[in-house]
N, C-alpha and C positions, 0 to 999 in steps of 0.2 A: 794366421789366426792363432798358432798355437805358441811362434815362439815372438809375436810382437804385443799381444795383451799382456797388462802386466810385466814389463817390462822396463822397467826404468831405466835404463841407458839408453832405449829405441824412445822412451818419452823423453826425456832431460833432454837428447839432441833435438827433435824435433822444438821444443819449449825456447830453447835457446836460441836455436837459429828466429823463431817465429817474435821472439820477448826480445833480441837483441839486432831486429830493424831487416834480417833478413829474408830472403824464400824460401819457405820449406815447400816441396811438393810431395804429398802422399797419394796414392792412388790405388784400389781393387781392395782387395782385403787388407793391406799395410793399413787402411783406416781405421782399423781397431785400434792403434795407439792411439788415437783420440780421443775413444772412451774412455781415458784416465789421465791424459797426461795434463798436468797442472803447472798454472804458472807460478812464479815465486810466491804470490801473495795467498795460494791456496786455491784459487778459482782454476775452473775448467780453463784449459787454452781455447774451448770453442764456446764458451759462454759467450752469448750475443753477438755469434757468427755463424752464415750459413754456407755449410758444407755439405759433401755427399760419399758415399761410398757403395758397399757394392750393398745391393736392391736384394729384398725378400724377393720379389719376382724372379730375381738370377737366382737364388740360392734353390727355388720350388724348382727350375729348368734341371739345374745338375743334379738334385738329391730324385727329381725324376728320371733321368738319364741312368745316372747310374743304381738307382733301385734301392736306394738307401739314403738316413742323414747322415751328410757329408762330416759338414763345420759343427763344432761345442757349440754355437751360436750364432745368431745371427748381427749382423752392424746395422740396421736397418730396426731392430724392435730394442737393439740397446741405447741407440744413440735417439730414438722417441722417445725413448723413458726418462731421457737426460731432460730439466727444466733450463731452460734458459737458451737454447741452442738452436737452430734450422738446420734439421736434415732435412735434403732434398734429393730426390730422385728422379729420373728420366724413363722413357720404355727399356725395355728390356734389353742390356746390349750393345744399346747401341752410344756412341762416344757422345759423354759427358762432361766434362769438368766446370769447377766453379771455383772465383779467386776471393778471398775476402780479405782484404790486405795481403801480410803476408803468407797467406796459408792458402795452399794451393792443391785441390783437392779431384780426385779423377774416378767416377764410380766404377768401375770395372778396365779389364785389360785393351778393351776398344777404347778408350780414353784417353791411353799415353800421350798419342800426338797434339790432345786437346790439352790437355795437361802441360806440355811441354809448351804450346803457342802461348799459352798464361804464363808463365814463368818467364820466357824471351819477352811478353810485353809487360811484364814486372819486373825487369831488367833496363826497360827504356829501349831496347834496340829492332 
């Protein structure tokens, strides 16, 4: 969250790999690069794609846990704010991922292996 928003060398690779036919997969919080990163022509990379990341519900779990807010912000009220885009979300936790071409998206740290089975079947194998 702190050192992947606003980052352009962590957006430009994602853009690249996504604008030049390959798989990117993002997953848990690394889905902050999405609220910024843009393809050449200017447009969001998730404009008229529906992805997810990590859930206002997980954020309320750990800033109740540990008794304070955690994250500068949330991915979940950023990427609603965003026009043109589907963010989408699951219960709390529990493994998520969604592929939309090549962008491959996993809402939290229970996601990886869902994340990863997307990726292997956007590979063909």
């Amino acid at each position: 969250m702190y050192t992947y928003r606003h980052n352009t060398a962590v957006e430009d690779l994602v853009v690249r790999f996504v604008d030049g036919g390959k798989i990117a997969a993002v997953v848990c919080h690394a889905t902050c690069v999405l609220l910024d990163a843009k393809l050449p022509s200017g447009d969001l990379l998730v404009a008229g794609r529906t992805w997810t990341g990590f859930a206002n519900s997980e954020e309320d779990v750990a800033d109740s846990f540990v008794g304070q807010k955690i994250q500068p912000f949330r991915i979940e009220d950023e990427a609603r704010a965003l026009k043109g885009t589907n963010f989408i979300v699951h219960q709390a936790f529990a493994a998520h991922a969604v592929r939309d071409g090549g962008l491959i998206t996993g809402q939290q740290q229970h996601s990886g292996a869902a994340a990863a089975r997307l990726v292997i079947e956007a590979l063909g194998r």
